[in-house]
N, CA, C and O atoms as CSV, one atom per row, in Angstrom:
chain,resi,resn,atom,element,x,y,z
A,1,UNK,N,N,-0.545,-7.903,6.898
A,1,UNK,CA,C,-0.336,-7.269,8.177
A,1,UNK,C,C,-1.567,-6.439,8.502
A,1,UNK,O,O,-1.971,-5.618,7.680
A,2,UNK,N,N,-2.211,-6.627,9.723
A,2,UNK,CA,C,-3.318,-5.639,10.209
A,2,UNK,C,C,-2.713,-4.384,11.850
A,2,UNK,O,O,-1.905,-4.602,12.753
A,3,UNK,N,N,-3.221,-3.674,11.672
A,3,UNK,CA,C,-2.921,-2.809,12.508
A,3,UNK,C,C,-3.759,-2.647,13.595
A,3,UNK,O,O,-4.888,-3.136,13.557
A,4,UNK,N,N,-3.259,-1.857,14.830
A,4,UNK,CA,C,-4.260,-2.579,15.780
A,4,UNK,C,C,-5.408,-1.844,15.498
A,4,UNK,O,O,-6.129,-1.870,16.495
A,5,UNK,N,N,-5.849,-1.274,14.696
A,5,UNK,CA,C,-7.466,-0.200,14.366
A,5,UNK,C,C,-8.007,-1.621,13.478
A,5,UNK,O,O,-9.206,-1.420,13.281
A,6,UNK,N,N,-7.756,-2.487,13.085
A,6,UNK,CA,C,-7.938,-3.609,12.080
A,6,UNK,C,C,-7.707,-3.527,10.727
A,6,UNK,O,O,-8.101,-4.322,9.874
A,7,UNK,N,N,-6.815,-2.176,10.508
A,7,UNK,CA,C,-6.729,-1.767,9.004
A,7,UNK,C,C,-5.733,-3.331,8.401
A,7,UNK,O,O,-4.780,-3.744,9.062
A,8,UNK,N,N,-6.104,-3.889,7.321
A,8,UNK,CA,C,-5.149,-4.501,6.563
A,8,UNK,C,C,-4.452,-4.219,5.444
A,8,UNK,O,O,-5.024,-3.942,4.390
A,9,UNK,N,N,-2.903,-4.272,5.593
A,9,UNK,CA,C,-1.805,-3.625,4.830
A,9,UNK,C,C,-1.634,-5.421,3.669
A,9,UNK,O,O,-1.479,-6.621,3.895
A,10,UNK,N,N,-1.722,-4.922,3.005
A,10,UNK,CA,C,-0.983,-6.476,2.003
A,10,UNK,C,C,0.094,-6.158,1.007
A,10,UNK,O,O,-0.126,-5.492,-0.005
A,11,UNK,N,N,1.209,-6.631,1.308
A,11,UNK,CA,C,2.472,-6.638,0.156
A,11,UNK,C,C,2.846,-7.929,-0.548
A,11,UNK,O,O,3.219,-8.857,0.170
A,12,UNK,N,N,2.790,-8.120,-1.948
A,12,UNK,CA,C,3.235,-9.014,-2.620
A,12,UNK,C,C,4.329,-8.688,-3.201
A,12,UNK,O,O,4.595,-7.492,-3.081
A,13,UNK,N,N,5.054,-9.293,-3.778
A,13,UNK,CA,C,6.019,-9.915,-4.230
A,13,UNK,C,C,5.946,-10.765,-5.455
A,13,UNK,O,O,5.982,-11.993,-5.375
A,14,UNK,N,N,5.838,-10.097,-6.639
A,14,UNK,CA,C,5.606,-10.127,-7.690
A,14,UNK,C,C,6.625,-11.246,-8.414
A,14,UNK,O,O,7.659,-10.953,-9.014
A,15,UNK,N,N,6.199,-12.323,-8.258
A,15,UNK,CA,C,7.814,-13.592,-8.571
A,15,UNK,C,C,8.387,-13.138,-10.537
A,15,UNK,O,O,7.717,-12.765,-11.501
A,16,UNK,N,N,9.824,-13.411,-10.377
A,16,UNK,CA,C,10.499,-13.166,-11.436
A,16,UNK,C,C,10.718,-11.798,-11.481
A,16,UNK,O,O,11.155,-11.427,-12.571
A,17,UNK,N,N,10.516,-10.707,-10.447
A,17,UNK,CA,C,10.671,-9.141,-10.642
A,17,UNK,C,C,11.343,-8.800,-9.198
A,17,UNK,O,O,11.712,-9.488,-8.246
A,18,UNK,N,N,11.326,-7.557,-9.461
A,18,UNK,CA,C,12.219,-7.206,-8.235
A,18,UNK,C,C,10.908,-6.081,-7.631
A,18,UNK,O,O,10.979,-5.420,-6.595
A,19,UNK,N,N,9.630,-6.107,-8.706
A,19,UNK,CA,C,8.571,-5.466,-7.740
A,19,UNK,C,C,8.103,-6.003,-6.855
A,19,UNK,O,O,8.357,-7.203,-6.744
A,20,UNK,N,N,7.209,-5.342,-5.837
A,20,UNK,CA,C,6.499,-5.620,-4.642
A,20,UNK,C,C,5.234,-4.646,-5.197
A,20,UNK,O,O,5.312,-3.464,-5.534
A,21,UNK,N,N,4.160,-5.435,-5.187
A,21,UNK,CA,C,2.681,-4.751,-5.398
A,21,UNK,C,C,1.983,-4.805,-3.887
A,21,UNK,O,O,2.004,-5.721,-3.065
A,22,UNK,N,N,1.474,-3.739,-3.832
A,22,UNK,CA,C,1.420,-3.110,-1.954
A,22,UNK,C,C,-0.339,-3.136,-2.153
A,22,UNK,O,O,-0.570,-2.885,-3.336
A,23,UNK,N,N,-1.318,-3.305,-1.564
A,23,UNK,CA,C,-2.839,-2.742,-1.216
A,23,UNK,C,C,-2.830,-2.618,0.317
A,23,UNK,O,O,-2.529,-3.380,1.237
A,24,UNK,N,N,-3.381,-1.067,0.205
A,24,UNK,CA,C,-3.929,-0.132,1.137
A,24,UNK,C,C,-4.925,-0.738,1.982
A,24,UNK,O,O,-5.456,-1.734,1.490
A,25,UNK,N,N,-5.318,-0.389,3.139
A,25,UNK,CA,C,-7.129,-1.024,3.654
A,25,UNK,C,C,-7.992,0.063,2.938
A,25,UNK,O,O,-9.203,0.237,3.081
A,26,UNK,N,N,-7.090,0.791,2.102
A,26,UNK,CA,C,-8.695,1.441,1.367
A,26,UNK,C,C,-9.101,0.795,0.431
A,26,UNK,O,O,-10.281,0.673,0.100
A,27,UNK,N,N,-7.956,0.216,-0.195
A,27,UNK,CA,C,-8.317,-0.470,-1.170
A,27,UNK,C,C,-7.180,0.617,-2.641
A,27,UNK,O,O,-7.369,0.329,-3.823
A,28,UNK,N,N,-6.432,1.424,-2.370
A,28,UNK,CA,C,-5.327,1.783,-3.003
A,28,UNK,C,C,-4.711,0.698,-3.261
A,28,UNK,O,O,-4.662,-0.245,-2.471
A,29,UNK,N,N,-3.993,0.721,-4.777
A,29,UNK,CA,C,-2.596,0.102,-4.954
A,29,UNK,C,C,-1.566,0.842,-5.506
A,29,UNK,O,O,-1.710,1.967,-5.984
A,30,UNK,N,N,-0.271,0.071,-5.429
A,30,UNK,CA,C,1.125,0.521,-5.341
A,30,UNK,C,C,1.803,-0.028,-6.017
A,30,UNK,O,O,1.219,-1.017,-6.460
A,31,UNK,N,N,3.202,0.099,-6.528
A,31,UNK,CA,C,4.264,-0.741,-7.352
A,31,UNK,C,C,5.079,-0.598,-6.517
A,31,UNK,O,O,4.479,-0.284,-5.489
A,32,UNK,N,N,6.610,-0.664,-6.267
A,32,UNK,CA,C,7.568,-0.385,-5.904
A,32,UNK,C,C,8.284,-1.632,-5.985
A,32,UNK,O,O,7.826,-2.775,-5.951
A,33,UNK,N,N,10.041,-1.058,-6.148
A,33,UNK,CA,C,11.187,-2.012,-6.120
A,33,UNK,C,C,11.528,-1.700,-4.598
A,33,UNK,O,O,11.531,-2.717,-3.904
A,34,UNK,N,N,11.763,-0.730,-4.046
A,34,UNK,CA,C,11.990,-0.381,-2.395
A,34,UNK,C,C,10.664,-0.981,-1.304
A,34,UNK,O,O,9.473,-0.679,-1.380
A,35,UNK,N,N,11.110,-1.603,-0.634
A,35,UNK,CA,C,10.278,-2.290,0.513
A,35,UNK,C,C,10.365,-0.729,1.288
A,35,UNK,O,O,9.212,-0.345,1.488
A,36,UNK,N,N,11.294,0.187,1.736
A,36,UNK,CA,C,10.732,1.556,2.236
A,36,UNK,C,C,9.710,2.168,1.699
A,36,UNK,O,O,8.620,2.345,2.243
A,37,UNK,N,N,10.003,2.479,0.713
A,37,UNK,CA,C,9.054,3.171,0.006
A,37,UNK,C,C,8.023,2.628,0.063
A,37,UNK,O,O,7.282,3.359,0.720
A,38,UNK,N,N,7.357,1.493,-0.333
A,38,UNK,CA,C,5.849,0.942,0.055
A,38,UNK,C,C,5.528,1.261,1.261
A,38,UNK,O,O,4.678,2.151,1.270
A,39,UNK,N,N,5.909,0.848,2.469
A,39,UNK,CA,C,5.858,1.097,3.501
A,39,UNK,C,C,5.250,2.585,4.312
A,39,UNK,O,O,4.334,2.842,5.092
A,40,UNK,N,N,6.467,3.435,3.544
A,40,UNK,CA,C,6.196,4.745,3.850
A,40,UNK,C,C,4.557,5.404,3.152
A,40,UNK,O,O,3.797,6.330,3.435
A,41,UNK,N,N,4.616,4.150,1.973
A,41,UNK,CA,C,3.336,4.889,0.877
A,41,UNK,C,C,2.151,4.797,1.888
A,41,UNK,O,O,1.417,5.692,2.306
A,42,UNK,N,N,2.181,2.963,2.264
A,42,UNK,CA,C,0.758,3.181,3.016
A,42,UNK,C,C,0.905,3.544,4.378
A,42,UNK,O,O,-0.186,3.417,4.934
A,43,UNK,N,N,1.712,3.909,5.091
A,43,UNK,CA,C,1.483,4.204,6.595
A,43,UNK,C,C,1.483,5.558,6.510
A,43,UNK,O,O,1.606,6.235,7.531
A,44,UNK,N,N,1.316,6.241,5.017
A,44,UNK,CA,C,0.939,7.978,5.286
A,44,UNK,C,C,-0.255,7.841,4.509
A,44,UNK,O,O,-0.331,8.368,3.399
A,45,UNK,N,N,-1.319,7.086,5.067
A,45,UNK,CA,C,-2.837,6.888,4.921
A,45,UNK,C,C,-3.436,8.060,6.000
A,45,UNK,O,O,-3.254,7.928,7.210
A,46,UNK,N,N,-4.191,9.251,5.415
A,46,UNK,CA,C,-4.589,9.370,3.937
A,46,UNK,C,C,-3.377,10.278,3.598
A,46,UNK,O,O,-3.299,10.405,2.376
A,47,UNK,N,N,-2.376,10.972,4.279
A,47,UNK,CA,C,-2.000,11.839,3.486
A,47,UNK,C,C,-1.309,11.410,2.494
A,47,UNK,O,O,-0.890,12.315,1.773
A,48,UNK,N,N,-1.009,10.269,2.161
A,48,UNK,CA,C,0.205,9.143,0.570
A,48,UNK,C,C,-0.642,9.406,-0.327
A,48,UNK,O,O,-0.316,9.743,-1.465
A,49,UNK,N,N,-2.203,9.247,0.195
A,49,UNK,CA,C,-3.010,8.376,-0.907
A,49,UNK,C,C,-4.491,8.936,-0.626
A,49,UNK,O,O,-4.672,9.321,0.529
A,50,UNK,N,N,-5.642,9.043,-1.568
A,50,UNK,CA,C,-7.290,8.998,-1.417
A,50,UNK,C,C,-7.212,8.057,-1.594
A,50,UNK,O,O,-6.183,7.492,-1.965
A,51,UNK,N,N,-8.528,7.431,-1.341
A,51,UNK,CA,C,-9.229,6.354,-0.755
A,51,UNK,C,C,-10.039,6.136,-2.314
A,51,UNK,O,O,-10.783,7.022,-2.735
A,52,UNK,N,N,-9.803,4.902,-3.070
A,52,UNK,CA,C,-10.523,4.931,-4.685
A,52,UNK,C,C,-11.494,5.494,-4.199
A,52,UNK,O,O,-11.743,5.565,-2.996
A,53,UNK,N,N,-12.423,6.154,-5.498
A,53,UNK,CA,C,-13.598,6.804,-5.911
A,53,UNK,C,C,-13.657,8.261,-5.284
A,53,UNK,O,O,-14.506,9.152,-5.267
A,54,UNK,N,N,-12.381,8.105,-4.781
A,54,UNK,CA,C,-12.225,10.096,-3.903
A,54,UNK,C,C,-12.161,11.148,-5.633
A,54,UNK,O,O,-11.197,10.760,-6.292
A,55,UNK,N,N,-12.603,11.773,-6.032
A,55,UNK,CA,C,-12.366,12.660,-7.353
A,55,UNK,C,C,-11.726,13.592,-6.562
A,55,UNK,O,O,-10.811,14.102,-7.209
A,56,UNK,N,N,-11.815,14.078,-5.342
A,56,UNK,CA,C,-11.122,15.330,-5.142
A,56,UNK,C,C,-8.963,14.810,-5.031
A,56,UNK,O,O,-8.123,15.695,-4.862
């Protein structure tokens, strides 16, 4: 899924599990069994998440 700024959201679906592995357009990743919860993780970009190589 891309957003209209062109950010791309990607959720998989991890076969044989009941996870969903989520990447950020920063390039963050995620686990989750809740399709909310992913959801909510990356659409509170930045406040969910830094952006890899952020140390702060």
């Amino acid at each position: 899924m891309s957003s209209p700024t062109g950010e791309i959201y990607r959720i998989d679906w991890l076969p044989g599990t009941d996870i969903l592995h989520g990447t950020c357009h920063c390039g963050r990743e995620h686990t989750a069994q809740d399709p909310i919860e992913m959801w909510e993780w990356m659409l509170a970009h930045p406040q969910g998440h830094e952006p890899q190589g952020n140390s702060s």
